[in-house]
N, C-alpha and C positions, 0 to 999 in steps of 0.2 A: 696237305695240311689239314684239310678238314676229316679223311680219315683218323688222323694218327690223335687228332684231339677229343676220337669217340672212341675211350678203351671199351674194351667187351666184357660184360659180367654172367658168367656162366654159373649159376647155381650146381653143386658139385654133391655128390652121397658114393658113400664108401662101397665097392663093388662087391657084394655077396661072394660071390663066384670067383673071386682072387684071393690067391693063400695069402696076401701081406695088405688085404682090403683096400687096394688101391682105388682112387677117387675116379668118377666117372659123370657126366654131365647126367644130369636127371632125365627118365623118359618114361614111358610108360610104364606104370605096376611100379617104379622107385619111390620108397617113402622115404617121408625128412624127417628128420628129428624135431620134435614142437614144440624147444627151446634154444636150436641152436644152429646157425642157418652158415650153408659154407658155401664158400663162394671161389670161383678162380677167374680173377680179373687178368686179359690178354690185351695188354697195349703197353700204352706209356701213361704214366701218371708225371706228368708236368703242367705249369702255368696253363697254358691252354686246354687242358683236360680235365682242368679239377671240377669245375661248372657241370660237365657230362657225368661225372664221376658222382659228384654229390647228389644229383638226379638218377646215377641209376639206385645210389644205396637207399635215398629215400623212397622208390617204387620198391623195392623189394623190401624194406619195413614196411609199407602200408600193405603192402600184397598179404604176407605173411605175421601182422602185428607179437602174435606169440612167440615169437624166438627174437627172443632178449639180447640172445648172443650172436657175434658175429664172426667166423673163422673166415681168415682169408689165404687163398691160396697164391702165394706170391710168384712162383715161377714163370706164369705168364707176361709179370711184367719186366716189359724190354729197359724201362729206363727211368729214372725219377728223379725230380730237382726237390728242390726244399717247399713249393709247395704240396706237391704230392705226398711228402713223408709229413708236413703237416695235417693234408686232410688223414690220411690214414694213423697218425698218430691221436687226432681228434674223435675216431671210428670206436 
């Protein structure tokens, strides 16, 4: 229970190096764009996850203040009740 209510926020940039610039977790020598910050969240976003959830998007706005925007990469997540599609409606 205590895993599944800490999804995982993986800051994401588009891979150079692939013909269809497919997304890849940020690492060395990767720059972000410095208005618009992407993200691919892996878990579940439900009741019990939204608290972890709202904390991790608030550390990565304060990390990063200049990027306004926020893309989220949704395939990672496994499953979402209605407050999950509320925080992420509220994003």
């Amino acid at each position: 229970m205590h895993r599944s209510a800490q999804p995982r926020f993986a800051p994401i940039v588009p891979n150079p190096h692939s013909p269809t610039r497919k997304a890849r977790e940020i690492g060395p020598g990767h720059v972000e764009c410095p208005q618009l910050k992407l993200v691919r969240i892996d878990g579940g976003l439900y009741f019990g996850s939204t608290e972890h959830a709202e904390e991790g998007l608030e550390a990565l706005r304060q990390k990063h203040p200049g990027q306004k925007h926020l893309m989220i990469a949704s395939k990672g997540i496994s499953y979402m009740d209605l407050a999950g599609a509320r925080l992420i409606g509220e994003e």
